[in-house]
C-alpha positions as CSV (number, residue, x, y, z in Angstrom):
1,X,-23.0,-67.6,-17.0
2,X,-20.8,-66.0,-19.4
3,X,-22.5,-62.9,-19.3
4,X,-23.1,-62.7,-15.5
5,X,-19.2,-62.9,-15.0
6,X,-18.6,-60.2,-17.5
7,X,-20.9,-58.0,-16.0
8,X,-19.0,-58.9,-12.5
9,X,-15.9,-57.9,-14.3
10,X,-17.0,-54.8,-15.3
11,X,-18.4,-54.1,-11.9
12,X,-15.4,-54.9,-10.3
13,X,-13.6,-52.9,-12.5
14,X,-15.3,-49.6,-12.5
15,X,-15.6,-50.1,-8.4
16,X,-11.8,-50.5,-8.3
17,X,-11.7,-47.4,-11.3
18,X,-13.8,-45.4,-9.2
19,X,-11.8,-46.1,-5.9
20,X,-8.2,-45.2,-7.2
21,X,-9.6,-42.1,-8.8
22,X,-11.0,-40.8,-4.9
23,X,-7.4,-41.5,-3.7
24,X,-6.5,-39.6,-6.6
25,X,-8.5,-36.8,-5.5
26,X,-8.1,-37.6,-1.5
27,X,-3.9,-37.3,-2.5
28,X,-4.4,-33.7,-4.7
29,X,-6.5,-32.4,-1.6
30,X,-3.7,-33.5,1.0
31,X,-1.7,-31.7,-1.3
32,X,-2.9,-28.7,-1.6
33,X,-3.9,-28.7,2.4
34,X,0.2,-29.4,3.2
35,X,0.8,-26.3,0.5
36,X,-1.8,-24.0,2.0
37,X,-1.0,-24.6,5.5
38,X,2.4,-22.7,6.3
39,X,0.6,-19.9,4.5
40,X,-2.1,-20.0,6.4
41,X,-0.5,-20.6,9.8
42,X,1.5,-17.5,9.3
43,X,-1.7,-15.7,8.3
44,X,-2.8,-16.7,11.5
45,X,0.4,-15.6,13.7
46,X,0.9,-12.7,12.3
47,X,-2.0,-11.1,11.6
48,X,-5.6,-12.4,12.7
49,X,-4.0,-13.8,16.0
50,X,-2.6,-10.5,17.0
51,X,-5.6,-8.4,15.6
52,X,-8.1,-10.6,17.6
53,X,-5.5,-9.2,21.3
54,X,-6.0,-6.0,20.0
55,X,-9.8,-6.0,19.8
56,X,-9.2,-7.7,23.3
57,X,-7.0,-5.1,24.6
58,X,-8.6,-2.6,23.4
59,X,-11.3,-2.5,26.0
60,X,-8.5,-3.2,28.8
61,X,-6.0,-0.6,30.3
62,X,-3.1,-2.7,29.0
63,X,0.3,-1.2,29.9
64,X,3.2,-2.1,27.5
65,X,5.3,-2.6,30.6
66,X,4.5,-4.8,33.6
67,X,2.8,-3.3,36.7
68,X,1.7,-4.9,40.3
69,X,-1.8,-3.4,39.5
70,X,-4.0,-6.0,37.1
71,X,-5.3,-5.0,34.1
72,X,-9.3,-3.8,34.0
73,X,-11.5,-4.2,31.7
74,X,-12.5,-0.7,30.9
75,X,-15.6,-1.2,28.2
76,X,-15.7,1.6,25.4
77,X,-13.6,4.1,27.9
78,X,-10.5,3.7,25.4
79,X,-12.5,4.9,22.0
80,X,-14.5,7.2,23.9
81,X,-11.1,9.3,24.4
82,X,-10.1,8.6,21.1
83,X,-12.7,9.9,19.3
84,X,-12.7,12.9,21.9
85,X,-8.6,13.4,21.5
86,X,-8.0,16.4,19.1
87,X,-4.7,14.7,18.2
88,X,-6.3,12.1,17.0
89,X,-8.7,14.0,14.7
90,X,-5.2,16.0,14.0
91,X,-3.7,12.7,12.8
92,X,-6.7,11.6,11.0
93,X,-7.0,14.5,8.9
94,X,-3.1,15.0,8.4
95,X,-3.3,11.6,7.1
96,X,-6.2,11.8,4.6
97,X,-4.4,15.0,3.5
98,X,-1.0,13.3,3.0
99,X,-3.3,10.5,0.7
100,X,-4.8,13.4,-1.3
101,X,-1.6,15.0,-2.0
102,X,0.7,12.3,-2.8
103,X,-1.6,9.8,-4.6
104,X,-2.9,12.0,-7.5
105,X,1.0,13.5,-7.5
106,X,2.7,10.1,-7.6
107,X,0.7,8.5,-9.9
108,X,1.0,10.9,-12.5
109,X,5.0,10.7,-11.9
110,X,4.8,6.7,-12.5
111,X,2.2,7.0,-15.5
112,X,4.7,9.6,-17.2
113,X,8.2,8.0,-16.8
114,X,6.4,4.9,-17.5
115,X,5.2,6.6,-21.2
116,X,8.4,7.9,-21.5
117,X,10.3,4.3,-20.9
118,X,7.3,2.8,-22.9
119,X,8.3,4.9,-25.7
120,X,11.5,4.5,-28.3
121,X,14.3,6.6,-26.8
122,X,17.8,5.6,-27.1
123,X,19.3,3.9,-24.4
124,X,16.0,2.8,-22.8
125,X,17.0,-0.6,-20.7
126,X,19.7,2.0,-19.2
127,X,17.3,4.3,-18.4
128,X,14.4,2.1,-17.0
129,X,17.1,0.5,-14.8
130,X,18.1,4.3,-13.2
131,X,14.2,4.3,-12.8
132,X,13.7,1.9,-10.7
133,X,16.9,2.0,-8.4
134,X,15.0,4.4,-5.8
135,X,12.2,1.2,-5.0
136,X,16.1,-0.7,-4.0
137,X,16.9,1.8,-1.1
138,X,15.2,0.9,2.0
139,X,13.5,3.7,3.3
140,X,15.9,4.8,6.1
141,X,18.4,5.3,3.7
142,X,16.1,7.1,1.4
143,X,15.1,9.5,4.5
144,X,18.7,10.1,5.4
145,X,19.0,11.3,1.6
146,X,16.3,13.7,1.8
147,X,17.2,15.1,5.2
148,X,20.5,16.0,3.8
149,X,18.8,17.5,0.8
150,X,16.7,19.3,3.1
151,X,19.1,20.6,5.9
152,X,19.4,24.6,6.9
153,X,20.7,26.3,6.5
154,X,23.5,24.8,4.1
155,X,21.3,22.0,2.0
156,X,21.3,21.7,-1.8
157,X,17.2,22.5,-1.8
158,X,18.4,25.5,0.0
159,X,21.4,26.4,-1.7
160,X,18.9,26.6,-4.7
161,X,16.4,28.4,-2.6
162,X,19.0,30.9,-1.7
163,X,20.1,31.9,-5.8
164,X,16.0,33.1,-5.8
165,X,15.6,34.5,-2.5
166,X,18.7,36.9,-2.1
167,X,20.7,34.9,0.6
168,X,17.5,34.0,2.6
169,X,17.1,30.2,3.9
170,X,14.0,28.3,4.2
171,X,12.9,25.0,6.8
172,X,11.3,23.1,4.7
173,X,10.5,20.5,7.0
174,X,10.6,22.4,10.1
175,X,7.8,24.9,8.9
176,X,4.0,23.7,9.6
177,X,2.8,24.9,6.2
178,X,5.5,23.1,4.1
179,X,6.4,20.1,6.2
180,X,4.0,18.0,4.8
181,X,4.8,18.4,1.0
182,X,8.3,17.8,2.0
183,X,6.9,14.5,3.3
184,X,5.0,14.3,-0.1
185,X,7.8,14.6,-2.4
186,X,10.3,12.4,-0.3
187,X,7.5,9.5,-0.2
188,X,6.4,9.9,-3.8
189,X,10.0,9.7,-5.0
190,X,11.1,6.8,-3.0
191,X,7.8,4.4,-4.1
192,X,7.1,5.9,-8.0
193,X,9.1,3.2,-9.7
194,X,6.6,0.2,-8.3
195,X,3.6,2.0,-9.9
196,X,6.0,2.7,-12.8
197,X,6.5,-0.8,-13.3
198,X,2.8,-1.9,-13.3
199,X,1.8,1.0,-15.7
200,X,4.7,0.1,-18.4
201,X,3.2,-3.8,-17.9
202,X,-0.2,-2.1,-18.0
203,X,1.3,0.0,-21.7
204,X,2.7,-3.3,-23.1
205,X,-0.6,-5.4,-22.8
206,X,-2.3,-2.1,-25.0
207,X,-2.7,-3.7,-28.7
208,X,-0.1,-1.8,-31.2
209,X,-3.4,-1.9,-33.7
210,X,-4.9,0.3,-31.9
211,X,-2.3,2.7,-31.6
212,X,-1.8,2.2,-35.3
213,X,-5.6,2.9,-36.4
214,X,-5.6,6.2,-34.4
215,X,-2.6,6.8,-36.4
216,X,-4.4,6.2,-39.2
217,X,-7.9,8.3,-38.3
218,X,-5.4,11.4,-37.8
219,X,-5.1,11.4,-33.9
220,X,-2.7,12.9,-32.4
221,X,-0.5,12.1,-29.0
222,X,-3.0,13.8,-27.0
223,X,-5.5,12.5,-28.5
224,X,-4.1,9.0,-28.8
225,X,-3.6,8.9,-25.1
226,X,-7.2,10.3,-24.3
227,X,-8.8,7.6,-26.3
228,X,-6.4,4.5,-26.5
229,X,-3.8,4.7,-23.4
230,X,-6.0,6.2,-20.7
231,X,-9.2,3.8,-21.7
232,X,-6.7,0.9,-22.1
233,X,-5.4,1.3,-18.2
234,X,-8.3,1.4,-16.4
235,X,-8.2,-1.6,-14.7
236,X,-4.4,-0.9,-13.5
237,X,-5.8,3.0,-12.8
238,X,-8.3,1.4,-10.4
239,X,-5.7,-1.4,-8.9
240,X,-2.9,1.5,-8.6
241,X,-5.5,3.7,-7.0
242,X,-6.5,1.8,-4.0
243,X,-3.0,-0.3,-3.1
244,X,-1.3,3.8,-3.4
245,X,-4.2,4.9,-0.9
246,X,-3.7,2.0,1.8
247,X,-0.1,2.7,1.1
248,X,-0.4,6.4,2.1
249,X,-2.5,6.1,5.0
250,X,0.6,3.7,6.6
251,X,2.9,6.3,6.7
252,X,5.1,5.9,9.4
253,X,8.9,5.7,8.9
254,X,9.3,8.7,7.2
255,X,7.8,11.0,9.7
256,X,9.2,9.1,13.0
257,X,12.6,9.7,11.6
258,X,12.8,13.1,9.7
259,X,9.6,14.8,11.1
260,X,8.6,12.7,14.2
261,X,5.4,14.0,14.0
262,X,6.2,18.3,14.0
263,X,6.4,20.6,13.6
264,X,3.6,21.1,16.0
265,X,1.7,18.3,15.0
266,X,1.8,18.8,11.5
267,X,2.9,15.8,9.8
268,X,1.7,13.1,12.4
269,X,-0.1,10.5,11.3
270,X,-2.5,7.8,12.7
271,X,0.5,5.4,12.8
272,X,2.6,7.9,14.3
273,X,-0.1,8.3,17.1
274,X,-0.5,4.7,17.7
275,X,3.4,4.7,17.5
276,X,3.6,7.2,20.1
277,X,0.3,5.9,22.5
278,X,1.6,2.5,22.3
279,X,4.9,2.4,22.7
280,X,6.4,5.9,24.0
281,X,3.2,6.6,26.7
282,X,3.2,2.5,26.9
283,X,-0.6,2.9,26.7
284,X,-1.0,-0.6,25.1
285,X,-5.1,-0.8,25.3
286,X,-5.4,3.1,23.6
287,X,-3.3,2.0,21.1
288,X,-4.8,-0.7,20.7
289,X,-8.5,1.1,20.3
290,X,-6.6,3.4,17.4
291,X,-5.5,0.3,15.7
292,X,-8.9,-1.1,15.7
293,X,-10.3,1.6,14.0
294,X,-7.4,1.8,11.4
295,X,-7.8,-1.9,10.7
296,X,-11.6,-1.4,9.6
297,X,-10.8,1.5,7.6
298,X,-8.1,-0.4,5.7
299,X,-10.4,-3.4,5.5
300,X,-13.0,-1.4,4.0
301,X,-10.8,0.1,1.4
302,X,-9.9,-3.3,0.3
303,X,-13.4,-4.5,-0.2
304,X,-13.9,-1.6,-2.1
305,X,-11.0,-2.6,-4.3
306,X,-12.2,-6.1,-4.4
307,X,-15.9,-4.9,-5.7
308,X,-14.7,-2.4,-8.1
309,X,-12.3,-5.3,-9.3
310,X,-15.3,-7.6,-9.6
311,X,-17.5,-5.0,-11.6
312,X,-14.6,-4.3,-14.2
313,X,-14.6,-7.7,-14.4
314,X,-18.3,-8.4,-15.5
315,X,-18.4,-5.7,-17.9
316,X,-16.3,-7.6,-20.2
């Protein structure tokens, strides 16, 4: 008898053990839902909500304003004249030529200032505080900077121009061989300083001992960076690379307000053209077709980042 109402202790006792540890578990769960779920309901406003009426509209005529004729439902009519719009193809390529130009250039401006701040120069807090002040100017005020800098025929880029070119001004912006490396040296000045910051937490997390072996072996800078830094930043080379690209291929607010779009096409952009489709020409379903496509091609840069990530990571 003794032993049966032991054993009916115990039971009792693991059965109540194992019941408070599944509310245990049933309580962190209805945690982590209640955590989860603002995120996730604003993931769902604000981005696959409104991406799922834009596949939608996309194969409608929607007008941005209200009209007594209803909307159609037009089929593949809307990316048929996409693809067959030479402005579009002119927006496509001025924006994979704004990518190639500004994320090789601004990357290699983050990468050295961040070496530079990395390294033991005197008054470096001061310094990588200045550094970092452009990323604190929104971008309208940073544009408004630039288009002073840039003004003819009395600008300080032209006031420079001038000392070299006997009296002569130059548009920088308003010429369609130069406008868009205008655009590329506003937009790689005004966003270096976030890539800056990654690359000097990218320098910092490089072991000293290695630095100090090479020392050792006879290497010098060049060859310290070529075999030590550059090896040692790969991973942030690769993240850097892809979130700068996606960033490039959104440009918007500096060519609506400085450029808006000219001269003669020459600095506008896919956004720009959905910008303009959408909201100017109120042709909501085009628009909507253009930001279809842009969607997928950002998507598919960002599972490319995602695999590349995952392969770096199963090397090690």
């Amino acid at each position: 008898m003794v032993m049966a109402d032991v054993a009916t202790s115990a039971s009792a006792n693991s059965t109540q053990a194992s019941g408070l540890t599944m509310r245990r578990a049933n309580k962190e769960i209805g945690q982590q839902i209640a955590m989860l779920a603002p995120a996730v309901l604003l993931l769902l406003v604000m981005v696959i909500l409104p991406f799922l009426l834009s596949v939608w509209f996309s194969f409608t005529d929607q007008r941005l304003a209200p009209r007594p004729i209803p909307t159609k439902f037009v089929g593949l009519t809307n990316y048929g004249r996409m693809f067959a719009d030479p402005l579009f193809w002119q927006a496509v390529w001025n924006t994979a030529l704004f990518a190639v130009l500004v994320v090789p250039f601004q990357l290699a401006i983050s990468l050295g200032v961040a070496l530079i701040l990395n390294s033991a120069i005197p008054f470096r807090a001061f310094f990588r505080a200045v550094a970092f002040l452009p990323l604190l100017l929104p971008m309208t005020v940073v544009v408004a900077i630039w288009a002073v800098l840039y003004r003819v025929p009395n600008g300080p880029f032209n006031a420079v121009y001038q000392l070299f070119a006997g009296g002569s001004y130059f548009d920088f912006i308003g010429t369609s061989s130069t406008a868009m490396l205008g655009i590329v040296a506003l937009s790689a000045w005004a966003t270096f300083p976030y890539q800056m910051l990654i690359y000097l937490a990218g320098l910092q997390d490089i072991p000293a001992e290695q630095y100090e072996a090479a020392r050792i072996d006879g290497a010098n800078i060049w060859q310290r960076f070529r075999h030590v830094t550059w090896p040692g930043l790969r991973n942030v080379n690769i993240f850097l690379l892809i979130i700068t690209t996606v960033g490039a291929l959104k440009l918007f607010t500096q060519v609506n307000i400085l450029t808006k779009g000219g001269p003669n096409g020459a600095t506008t952009t896919i956004i720009q053209y959905l910008f303009r489709e959408g909201y100017v020409s109120q042709k909501v379903g085009y628009a909507s077709s253009v930001a279809v496509v842009f969607f997928i091609v950002v998507t598919a840069i960002a599972l490319l980042q995602r695999r590349v990530m995952r392969n770096e990571g199963g090397d090690r």
